[in-house]
PDB file of N, CA, C and O in Angstrom:
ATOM      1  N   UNK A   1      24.012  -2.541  -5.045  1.00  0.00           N
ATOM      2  CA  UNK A   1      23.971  -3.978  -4.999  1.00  0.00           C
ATOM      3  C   UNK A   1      25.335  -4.510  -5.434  1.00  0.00           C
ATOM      4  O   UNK A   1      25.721  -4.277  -6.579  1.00  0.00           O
ATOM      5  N   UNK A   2      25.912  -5.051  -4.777  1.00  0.00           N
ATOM      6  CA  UNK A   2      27.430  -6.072  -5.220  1.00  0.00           C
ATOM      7  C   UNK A   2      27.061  -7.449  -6.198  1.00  0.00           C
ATOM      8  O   UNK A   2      26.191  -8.313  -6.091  1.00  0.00           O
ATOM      9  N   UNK A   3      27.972  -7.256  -7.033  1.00  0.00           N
ATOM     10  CA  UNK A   3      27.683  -8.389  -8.095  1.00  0.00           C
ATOM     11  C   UNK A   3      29.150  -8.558  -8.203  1.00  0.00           C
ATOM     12  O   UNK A   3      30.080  -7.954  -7.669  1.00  0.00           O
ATOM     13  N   UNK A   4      29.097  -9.696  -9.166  1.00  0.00           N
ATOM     14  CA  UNK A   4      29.812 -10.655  -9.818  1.00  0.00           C
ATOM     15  C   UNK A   4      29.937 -10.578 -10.979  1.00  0.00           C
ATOM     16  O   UNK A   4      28.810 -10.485 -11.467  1.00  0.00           O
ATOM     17  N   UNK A   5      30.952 -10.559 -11.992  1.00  0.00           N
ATOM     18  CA  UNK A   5      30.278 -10.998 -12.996  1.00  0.00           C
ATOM     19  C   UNK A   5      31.112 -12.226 -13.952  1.00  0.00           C
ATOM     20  O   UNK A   5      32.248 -12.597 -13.654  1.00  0.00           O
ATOM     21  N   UNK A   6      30.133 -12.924 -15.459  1.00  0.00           N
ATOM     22  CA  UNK A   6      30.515 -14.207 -15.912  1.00  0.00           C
ATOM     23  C   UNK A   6      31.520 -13.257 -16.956  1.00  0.00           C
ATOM     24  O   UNK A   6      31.422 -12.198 -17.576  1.00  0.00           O
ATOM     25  N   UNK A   7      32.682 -14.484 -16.708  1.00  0.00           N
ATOM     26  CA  UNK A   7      33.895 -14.297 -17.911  1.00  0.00           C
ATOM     27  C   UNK A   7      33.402 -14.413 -18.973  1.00  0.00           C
ATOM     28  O   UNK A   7      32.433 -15.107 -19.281  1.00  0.00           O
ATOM     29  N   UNK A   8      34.174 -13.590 -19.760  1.00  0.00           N
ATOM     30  CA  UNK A   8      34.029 -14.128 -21.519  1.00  0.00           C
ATOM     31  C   UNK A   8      35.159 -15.224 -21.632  1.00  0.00           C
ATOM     32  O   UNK A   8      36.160 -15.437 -20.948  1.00  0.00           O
ATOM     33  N   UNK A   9      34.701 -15.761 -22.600  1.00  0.00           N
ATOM     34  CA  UNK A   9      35.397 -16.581 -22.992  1.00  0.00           C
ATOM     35  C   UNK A   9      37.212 -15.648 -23.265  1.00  0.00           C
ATOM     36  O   UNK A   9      37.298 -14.452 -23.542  1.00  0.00           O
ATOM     37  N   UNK A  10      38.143 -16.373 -23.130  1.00  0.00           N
ATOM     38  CA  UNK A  10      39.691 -15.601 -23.331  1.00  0.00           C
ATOM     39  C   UNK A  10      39.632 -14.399 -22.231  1.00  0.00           C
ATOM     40  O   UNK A  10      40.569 -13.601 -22.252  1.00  0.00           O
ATOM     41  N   UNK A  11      38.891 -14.269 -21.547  1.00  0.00           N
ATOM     42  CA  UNK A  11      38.910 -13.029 -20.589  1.00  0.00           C
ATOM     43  C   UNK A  11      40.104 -13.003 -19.309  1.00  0.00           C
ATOM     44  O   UNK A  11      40.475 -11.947 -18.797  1.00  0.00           O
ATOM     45  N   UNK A  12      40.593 -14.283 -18.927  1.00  0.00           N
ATOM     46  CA  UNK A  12      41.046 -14.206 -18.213  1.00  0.00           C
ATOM     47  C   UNK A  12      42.743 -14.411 -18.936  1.00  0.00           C
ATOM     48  O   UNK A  12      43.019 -14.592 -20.122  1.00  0.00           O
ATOM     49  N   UNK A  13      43.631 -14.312 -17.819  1.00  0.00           N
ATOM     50  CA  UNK A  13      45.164 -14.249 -18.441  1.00  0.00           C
ATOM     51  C   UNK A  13      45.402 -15.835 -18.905  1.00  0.00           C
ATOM     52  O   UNK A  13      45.042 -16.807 -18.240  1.00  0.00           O
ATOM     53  N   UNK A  14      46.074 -15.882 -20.166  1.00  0.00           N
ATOM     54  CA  UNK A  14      46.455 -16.770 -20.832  1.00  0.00           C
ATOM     55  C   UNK A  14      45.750 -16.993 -21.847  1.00  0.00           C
ATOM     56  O   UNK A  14      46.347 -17.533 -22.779  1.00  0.00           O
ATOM     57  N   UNK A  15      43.939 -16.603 -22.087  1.00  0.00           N
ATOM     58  CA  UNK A  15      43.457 -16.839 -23.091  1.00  0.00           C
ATOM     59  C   UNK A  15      42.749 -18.331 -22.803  1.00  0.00           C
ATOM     60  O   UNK A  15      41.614 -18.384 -22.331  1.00  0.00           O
ATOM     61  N   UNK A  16      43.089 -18.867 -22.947  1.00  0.00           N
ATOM     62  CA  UNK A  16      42.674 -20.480 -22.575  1.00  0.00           C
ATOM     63  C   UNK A  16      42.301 -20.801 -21.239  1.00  0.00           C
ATOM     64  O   UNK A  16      42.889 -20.586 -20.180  1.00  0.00           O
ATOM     65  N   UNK A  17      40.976 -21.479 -21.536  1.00  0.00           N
ATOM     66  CA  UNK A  17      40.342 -21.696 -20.151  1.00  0.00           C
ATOM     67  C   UNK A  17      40.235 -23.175 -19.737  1.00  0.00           C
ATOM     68  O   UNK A  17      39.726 -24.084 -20.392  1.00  0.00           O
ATOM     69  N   UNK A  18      40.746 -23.232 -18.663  1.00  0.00           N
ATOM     70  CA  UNK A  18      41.090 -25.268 -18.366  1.00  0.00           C
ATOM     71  C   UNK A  18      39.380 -25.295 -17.269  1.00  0.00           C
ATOM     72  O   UNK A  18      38.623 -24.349 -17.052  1.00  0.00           O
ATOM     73  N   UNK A  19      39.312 -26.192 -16.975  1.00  0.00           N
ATOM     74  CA  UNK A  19      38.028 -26.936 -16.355  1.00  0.00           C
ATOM     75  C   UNK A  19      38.588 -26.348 -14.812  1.00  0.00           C
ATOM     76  O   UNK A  19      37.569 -26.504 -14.140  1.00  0.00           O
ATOM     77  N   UNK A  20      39.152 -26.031 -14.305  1.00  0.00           N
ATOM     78  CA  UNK A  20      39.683 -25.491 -12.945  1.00  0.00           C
ATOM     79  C   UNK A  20      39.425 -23.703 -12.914  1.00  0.00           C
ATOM     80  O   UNK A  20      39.265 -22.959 -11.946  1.00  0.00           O
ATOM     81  N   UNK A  21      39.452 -23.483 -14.001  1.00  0.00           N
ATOM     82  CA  UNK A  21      39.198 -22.037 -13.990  1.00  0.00           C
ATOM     83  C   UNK A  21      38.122 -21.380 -13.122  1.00  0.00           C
ATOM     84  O   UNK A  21      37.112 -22.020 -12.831  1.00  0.00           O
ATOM     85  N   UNK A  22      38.268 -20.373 -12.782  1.00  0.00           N
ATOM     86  CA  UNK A  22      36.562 -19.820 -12.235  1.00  0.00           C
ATOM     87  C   UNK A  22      36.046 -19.130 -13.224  1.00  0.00           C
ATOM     88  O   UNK A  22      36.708 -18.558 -14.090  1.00  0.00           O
ATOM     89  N   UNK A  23      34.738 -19.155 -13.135  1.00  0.00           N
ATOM     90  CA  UNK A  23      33.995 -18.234 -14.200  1.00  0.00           C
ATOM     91  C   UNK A  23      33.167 -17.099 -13.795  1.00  0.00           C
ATOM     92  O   UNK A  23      32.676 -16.333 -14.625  1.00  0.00           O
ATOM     93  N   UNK A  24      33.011 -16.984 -12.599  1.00  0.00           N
ATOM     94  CA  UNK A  24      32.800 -15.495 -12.140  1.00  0.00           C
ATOM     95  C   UNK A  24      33.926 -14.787 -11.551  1.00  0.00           C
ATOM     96  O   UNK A  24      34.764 -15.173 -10.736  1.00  0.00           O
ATOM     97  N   UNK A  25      33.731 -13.408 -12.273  1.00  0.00           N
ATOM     98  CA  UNK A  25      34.951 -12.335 -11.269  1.00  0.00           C
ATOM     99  C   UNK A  25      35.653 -12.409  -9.894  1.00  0.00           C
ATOM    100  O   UNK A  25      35.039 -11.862  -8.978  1.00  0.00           O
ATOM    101  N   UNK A  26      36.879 -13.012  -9.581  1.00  0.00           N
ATOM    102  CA  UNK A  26      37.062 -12.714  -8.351  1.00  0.00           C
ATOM    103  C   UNK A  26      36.936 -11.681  -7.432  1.00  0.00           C
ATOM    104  O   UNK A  26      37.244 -11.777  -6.244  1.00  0.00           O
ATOM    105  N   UNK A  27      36.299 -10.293  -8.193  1.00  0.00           N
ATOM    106  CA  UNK A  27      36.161  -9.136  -7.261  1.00  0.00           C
ATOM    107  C   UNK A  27      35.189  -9.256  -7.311  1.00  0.00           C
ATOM    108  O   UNK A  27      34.587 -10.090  -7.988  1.00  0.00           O
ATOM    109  N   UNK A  28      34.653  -8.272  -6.446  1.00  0.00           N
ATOM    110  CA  UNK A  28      33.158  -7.322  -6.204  1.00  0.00           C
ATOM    111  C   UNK A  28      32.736  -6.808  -6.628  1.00  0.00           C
ATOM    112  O   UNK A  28      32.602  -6.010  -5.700  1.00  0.00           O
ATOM    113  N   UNK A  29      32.132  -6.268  -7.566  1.00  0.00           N
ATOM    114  CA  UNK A  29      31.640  -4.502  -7.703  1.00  0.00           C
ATOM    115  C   UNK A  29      30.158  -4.438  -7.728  1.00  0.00           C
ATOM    116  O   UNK A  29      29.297  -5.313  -7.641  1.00  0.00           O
ATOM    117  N   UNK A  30      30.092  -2.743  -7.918  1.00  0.00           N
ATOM    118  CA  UNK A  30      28.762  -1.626  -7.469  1.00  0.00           C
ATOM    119  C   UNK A  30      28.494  -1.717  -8.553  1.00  0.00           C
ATOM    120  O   UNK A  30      29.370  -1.853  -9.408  1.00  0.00           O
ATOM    121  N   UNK A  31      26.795  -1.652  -8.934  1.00  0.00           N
ATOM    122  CA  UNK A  31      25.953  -1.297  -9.849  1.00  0.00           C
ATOM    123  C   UNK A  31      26.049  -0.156 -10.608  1.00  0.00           C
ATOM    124  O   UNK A  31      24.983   0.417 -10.383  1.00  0.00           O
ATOM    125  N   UNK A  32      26.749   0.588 -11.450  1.00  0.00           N
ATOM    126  CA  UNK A  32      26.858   2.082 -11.517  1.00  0.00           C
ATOM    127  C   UNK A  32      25.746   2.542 -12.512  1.00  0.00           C
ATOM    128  O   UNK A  32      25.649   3.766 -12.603  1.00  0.00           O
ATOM    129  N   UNK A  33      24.904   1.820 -13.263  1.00  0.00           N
ATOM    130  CA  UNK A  33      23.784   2.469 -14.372  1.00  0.00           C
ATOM    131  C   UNK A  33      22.951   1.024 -14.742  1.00  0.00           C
ATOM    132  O   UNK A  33      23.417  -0.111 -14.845  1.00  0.00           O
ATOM    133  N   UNK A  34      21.367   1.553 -14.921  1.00  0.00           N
ATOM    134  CA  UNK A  34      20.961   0.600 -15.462  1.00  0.00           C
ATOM    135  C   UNK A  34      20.355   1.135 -16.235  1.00  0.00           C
ATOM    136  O   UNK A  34      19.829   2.208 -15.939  1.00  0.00           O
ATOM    137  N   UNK A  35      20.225   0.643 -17.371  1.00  0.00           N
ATOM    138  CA  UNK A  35      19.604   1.170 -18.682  1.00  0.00           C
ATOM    139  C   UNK A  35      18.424   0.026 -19.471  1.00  0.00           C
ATOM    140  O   UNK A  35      18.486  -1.062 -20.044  1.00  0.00           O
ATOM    141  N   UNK A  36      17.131   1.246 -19.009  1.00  0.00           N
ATOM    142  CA  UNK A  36      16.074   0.292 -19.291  1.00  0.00           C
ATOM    143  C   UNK A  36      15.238   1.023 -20.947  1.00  0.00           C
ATOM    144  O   UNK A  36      14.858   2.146 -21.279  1.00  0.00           O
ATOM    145  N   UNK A  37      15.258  -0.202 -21.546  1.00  0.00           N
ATOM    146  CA  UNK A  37      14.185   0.264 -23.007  1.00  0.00           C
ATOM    147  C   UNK A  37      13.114   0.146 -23.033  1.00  0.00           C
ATOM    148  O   UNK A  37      12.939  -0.583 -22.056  1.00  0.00           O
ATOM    149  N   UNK A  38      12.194   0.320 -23.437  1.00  0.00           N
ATOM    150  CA  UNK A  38      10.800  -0.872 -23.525  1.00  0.00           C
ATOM    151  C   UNK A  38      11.224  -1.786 -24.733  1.00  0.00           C
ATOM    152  O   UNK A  38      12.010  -1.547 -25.651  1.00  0.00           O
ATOM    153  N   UNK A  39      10.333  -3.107 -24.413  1.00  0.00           N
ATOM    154  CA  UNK A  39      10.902  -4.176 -25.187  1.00  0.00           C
ATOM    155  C   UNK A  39      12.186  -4.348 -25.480  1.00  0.00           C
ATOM    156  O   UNK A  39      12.424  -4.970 -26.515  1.00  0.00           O
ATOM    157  N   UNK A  40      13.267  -3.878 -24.705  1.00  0.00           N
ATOM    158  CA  UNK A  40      14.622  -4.661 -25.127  1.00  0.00           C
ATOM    159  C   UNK A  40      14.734  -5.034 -23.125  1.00  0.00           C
ATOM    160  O   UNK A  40      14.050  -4.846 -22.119  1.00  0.00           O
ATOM    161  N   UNK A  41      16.053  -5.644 -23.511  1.00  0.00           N
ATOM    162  CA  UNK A  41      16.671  -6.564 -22.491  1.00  0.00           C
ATOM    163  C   UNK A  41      17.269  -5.221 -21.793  1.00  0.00           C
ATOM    164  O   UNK A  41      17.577  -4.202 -22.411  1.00  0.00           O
ATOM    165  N   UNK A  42      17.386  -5.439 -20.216  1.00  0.00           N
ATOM    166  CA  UNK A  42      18.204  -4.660 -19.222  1.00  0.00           C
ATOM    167  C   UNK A  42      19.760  -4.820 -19.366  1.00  0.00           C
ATOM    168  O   UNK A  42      20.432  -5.847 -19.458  1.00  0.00           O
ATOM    169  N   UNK A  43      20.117  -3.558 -19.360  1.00  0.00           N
ATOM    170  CA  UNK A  43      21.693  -3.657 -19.296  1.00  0.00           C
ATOM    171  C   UNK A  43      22.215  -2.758 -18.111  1.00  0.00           C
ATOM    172  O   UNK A  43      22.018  -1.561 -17.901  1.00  0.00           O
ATOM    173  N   UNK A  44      22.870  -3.598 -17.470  1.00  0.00           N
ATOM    174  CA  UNK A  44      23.731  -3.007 -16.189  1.00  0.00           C
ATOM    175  C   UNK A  44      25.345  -2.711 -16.495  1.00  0.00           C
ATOM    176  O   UNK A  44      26.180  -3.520 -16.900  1.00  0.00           O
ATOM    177  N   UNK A  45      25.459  -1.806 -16.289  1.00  0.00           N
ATOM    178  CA  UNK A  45      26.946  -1.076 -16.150  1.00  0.00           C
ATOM    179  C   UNK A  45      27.637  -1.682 -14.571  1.00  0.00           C
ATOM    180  O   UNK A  45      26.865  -2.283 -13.825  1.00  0.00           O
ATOM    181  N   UNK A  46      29.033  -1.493 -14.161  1.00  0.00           N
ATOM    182  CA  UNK A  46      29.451  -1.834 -13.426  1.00  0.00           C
ATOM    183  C   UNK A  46      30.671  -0.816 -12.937  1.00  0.00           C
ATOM    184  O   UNK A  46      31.620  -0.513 -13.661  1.00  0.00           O
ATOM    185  N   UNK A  47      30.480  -0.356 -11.617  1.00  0.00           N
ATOM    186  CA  UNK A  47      31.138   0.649 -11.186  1.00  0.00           C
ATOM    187  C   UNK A  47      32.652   0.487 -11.267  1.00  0.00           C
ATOM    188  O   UNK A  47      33.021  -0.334 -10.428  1.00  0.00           O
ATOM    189  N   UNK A  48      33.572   0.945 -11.927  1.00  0.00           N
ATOM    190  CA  UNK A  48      34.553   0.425 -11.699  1.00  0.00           C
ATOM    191  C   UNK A  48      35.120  -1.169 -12.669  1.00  0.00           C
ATOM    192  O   UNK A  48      36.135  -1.860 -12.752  1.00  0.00           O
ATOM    193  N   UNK A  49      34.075  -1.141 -13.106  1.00  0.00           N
ATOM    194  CA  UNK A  49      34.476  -2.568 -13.577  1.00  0.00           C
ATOM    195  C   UNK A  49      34.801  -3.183 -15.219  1.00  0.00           C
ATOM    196  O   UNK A  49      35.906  -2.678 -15.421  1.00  0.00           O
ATOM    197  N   UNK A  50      34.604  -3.640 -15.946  1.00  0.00           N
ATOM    198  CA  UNK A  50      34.944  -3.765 -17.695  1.00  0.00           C
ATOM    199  C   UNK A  50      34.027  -2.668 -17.947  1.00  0.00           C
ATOM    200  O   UNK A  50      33.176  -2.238 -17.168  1.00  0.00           O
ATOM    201  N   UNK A  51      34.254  -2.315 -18.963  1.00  0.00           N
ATOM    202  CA  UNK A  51      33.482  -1.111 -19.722  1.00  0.00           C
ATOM    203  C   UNK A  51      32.597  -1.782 -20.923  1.00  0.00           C
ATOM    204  O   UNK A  51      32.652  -1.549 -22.131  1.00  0.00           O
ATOM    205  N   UNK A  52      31.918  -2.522 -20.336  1.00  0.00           N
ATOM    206  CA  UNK A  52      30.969  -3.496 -21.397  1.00  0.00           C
ATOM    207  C   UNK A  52      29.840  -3.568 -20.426  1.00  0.00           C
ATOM    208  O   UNK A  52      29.969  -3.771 -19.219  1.00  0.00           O
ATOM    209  N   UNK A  53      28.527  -3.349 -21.177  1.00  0.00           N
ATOM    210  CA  UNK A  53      27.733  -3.626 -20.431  1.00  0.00           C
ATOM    211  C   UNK A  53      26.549  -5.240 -20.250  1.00  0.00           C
ATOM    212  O   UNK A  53      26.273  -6.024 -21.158  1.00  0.00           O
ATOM    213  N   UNK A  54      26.240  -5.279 -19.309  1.00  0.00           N
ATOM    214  CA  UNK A  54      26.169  -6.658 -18.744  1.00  0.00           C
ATOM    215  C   UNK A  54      24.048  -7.329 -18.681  1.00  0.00           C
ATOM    216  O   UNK A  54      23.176  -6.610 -18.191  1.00  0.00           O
ATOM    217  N   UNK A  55      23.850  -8.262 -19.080  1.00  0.00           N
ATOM    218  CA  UNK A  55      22.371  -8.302 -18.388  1.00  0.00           C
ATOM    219  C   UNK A  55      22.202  -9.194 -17.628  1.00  0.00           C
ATOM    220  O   UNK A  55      22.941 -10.174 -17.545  1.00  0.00           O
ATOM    221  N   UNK A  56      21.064  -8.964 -16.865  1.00  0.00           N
ATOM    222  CA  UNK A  56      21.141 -10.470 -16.061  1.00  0.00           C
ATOM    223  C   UNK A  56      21.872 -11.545 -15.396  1.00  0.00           C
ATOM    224  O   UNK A  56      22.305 -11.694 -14.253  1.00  0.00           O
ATOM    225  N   UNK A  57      21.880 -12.440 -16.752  1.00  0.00           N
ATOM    226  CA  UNK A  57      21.883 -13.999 -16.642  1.00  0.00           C
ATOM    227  C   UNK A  57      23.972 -13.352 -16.179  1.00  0.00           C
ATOM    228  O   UNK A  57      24.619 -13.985 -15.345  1.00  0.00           O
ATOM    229  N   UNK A  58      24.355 -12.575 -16.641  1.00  0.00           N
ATOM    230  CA  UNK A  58      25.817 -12.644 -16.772  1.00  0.00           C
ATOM    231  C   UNK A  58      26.157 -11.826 -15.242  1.00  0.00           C
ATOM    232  O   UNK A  58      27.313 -11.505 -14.968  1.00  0.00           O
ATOM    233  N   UNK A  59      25.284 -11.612 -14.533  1.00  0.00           N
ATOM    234  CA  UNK A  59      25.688 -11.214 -13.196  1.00  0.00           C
ATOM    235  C   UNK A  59      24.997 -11.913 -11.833  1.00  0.00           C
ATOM    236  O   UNK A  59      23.778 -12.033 -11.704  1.00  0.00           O
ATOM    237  N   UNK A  60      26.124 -12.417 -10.696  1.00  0.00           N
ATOM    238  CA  UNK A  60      25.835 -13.161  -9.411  1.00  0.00           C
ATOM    239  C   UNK A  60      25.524 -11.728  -8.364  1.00  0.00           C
ATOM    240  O   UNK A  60      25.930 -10.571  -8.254  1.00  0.00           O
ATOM    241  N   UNK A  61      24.959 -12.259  -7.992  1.00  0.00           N
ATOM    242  CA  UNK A  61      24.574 -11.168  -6.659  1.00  0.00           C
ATOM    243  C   UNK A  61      25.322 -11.299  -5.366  1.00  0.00           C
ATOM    244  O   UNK A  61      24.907 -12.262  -4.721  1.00  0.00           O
ATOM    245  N   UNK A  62      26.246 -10.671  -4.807  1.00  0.00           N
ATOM    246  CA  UNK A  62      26.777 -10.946  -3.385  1.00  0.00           C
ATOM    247  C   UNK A  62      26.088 -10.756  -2.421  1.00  0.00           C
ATOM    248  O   UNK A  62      25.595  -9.629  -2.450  1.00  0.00           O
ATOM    249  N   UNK A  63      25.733 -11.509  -1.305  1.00  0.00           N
ATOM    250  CA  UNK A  63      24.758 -11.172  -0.342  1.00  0.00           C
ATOM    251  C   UNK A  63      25.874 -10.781   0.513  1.00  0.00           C
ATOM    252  O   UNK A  63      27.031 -11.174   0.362  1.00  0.00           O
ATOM    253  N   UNK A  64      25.451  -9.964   1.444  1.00  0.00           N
ATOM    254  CA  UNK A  64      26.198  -8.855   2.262  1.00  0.00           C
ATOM    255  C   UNK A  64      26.391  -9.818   3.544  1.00  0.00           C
ATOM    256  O   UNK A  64      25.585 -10.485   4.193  1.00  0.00           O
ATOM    257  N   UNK A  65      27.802  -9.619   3.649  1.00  0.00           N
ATOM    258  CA  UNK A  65      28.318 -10.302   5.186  1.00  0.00           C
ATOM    259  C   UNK A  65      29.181 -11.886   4.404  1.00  0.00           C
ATOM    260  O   UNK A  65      29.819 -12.616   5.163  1.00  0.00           O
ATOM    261  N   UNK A  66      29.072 -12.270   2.732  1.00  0.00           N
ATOM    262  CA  UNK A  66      29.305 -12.911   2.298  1.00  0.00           C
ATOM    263  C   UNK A  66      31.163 -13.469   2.592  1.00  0.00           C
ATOM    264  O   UNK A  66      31.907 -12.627   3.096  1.00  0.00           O
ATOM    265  N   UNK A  67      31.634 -14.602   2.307  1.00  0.00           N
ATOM    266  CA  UNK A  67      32.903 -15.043   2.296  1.00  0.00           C
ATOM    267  C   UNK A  67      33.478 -14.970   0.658  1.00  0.00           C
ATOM    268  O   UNK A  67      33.005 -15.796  -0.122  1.00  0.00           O
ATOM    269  N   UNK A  68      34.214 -14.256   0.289  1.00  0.00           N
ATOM    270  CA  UNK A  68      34.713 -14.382  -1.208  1.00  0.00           C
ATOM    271  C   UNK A  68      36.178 -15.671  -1.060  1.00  0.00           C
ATOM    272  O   UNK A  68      37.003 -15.850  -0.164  1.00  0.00           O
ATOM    273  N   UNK A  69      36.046 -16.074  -1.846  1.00  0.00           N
ATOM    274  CA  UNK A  69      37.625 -16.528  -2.564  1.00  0.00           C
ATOM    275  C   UNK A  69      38.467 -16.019  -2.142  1.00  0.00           C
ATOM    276  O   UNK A  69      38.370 -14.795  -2.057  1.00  0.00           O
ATOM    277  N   UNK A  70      39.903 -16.773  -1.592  1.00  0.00           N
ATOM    278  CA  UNK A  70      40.867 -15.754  -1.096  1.00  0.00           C
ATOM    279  C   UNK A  70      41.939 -15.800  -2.725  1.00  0.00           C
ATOM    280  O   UNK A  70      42.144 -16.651  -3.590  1.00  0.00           O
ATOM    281  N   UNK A  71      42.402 -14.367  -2.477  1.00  0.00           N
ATOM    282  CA  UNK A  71      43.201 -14.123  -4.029  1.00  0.00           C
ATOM    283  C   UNK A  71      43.956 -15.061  -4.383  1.00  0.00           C
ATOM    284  O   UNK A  71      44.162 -15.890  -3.497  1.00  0.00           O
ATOM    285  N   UNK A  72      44.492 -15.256  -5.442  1.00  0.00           N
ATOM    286  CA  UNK A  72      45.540 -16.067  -5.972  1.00  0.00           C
ATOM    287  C   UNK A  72      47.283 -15.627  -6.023  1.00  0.00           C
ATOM    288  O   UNK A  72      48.103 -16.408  -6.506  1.00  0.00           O
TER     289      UNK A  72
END
């Protein structure tokens, strides 16, 4: 599945985030692990991507055949 995912706060270059900023990843990436508990929250890993792991609410889903952002 291709996702997205939400910035942290200071995540992007400069540290400081102005109202123009984007707040999801300009790339793509693959699902690489999901790690399920009982009674705790899902955490998704990301192929290729920060080495922090992610749940939910903090990942967009790309639907396939989608238009991304052209780079900066």
């Amino acid at each position: 599945m291709s996702v997205r995912y939400l910035y942290q706060p200071g995540e992007l270059k400069g540290g400081r985030r102005r109202a123009t900023d984007p707040i999801w990843s300009l790339n793509v990436y693959e699902i690489e692990t999901i790690i399920i508990k009982p009674n705790e929250v899902v955490i998704y890993y990301l192929f290729d991507g920060p080495k922090r792991g992610f749940v939910r609410e903090e990942l967009l889903v790309v639907q396939p055949h989608s238009q991304l952002p052209p780079a900066a």
